[in-house]
N, C-alpha and C positions, 0 to 999 in steps of 0.2 A: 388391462383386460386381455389383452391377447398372452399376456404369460401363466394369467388363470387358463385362459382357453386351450394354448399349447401342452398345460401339465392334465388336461385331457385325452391328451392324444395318444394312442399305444405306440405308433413307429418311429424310431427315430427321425426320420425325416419329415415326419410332419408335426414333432416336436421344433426339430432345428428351428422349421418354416416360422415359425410360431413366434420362436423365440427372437429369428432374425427379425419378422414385422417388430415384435413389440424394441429391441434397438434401433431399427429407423426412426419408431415414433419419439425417442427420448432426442435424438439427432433434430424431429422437427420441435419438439416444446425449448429445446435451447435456441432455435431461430425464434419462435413468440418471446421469450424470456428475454432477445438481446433487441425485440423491436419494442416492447414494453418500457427499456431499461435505456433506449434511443429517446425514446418518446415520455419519460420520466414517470411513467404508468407505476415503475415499481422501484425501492431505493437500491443503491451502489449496495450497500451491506445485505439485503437480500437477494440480488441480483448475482451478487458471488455465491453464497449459499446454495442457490437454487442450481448454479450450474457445479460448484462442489458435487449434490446428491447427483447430479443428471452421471456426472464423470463415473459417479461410482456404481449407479447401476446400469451404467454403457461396460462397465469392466465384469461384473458380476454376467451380466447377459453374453458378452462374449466368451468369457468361460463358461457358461452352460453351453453356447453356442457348438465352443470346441471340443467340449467334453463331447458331444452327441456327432462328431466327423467321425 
């Protein structure tokens, strides 16, 4: 949501803003993902998966991040 809502935004800087919030929130769904994954909520095989996708749009958002310095 917040990377729909930052590709709203006309200034860089409240692009970046935008785009830093929505990389913290992938930083907290990989802390629910490894209390899920503690607590057997969810399997080892989707458990890695899930933090596979989280890595790669933790890398895709820091590049847009940099791009917009």
């Amino acid at each position: 949501m917040n990377i729909a809502e930052g590709s709203g935004k006309f200034s860089k800087p409240d692009r970046k803003n935008y785009f830093t919030t929505a990389r913290e929130s992938v930083f907290e769904c990989v802390a629910i993902f490894d209390t899920l994954h503690d607590t057997s909520e969810i399997k080892t095989e989707d458990f890695e998966k899930y933090l596979k996708d989280a890595d790669e749009m933790s890398r895709i958002l820091y590049t847009m991040i940099k791009n917009l310095s």
